[in-house]
C-alpha positions in Angstrom: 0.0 0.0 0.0 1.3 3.3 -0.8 2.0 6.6 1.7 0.0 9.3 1.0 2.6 12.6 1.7 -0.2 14.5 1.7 -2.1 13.1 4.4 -1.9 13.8 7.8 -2.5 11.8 10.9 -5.2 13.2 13.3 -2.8 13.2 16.4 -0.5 15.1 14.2 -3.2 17.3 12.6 -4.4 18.6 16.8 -0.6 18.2 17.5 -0.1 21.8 14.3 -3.3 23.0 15.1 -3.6 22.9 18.5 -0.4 22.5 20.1 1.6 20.0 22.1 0.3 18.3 24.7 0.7 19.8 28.0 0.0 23.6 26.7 -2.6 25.7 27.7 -4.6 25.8 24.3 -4.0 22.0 24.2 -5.0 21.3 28.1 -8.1 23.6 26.8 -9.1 21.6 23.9 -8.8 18.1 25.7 -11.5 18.9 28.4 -13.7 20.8 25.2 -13.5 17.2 23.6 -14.0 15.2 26.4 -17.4 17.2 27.1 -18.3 16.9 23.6 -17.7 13.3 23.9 -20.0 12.9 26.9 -22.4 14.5 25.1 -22.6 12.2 22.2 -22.6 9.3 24.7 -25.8 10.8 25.9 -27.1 11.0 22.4 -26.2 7.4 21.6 -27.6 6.0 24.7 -31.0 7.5 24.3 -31.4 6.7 20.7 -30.1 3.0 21.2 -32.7 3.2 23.9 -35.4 4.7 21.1 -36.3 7.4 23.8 -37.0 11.4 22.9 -35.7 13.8 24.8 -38.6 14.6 26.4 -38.8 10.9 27.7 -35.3 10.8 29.2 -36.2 14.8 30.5 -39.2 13.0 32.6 -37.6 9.8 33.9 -34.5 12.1 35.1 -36.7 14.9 36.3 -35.1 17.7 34.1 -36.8 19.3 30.9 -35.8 18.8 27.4 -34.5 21.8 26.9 -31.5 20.8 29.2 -31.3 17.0 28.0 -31.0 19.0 24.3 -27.9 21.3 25.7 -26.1 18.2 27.4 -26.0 16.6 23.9 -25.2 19.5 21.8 -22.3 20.1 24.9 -24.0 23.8 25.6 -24.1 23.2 29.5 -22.0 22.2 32.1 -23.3 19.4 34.1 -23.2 18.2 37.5 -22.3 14.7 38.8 -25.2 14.0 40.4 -27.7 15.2 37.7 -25.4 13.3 35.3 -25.9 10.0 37.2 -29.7 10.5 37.5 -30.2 10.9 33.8 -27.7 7.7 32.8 -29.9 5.6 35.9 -33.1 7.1 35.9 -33.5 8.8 32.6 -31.5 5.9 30.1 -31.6 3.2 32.7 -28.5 2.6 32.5 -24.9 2.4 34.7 -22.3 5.2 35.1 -19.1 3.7 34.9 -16.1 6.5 35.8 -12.7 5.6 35.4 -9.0 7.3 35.8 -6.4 7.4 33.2 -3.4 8.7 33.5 
């Protein structure tokens, strides 16, 4: 298979862009992305679920409107309201790990 020259690897791609890791734009961007991935986990869950917004919003006793801003990664959210809407609202388990 041939190399490509002109493509670009994505760790190398944030490494330009971004900056090494460590920095303060990069230490910046990591915790954006990590929130945006939480986010999409929410997303997934509740359609893999086949639940509305609204639905989870009730089961978790929130509103939509906030459900709709955890997913699009518009809000800051809380532990414990994070835990109720994975156990109550998704019926699921939060699972937290530390990587180092």
């Amino acid at each position: 298979m041939k190399k490509n020259k002109n493509l670009t690897s994505l760790d190398d791609f944030i490494e330009k862009e971004v900056g090494p890791m460590g920095s303060k734009k990069r230490n910046k961007f990591e915790i954006e992305y990590e929130a945006f991935k939480l986010g999409l986990l929410l997303q997934q869950a509740r359609k893999e679920r086949g639940l509305t917004q609204v639905q989870v919003a009730e089961f978790a006793g929130t509103n939509k409107s906030y459900i709709s801003k955890l997913e699009k990664n518009l809000k800051d959210i809380r532990f414990s309201t994070l835990h109720r809407i994975i156990t109550e609202g998704l019926g699921g388990h939060l699972n937290i790990s530390i990587n180092f």
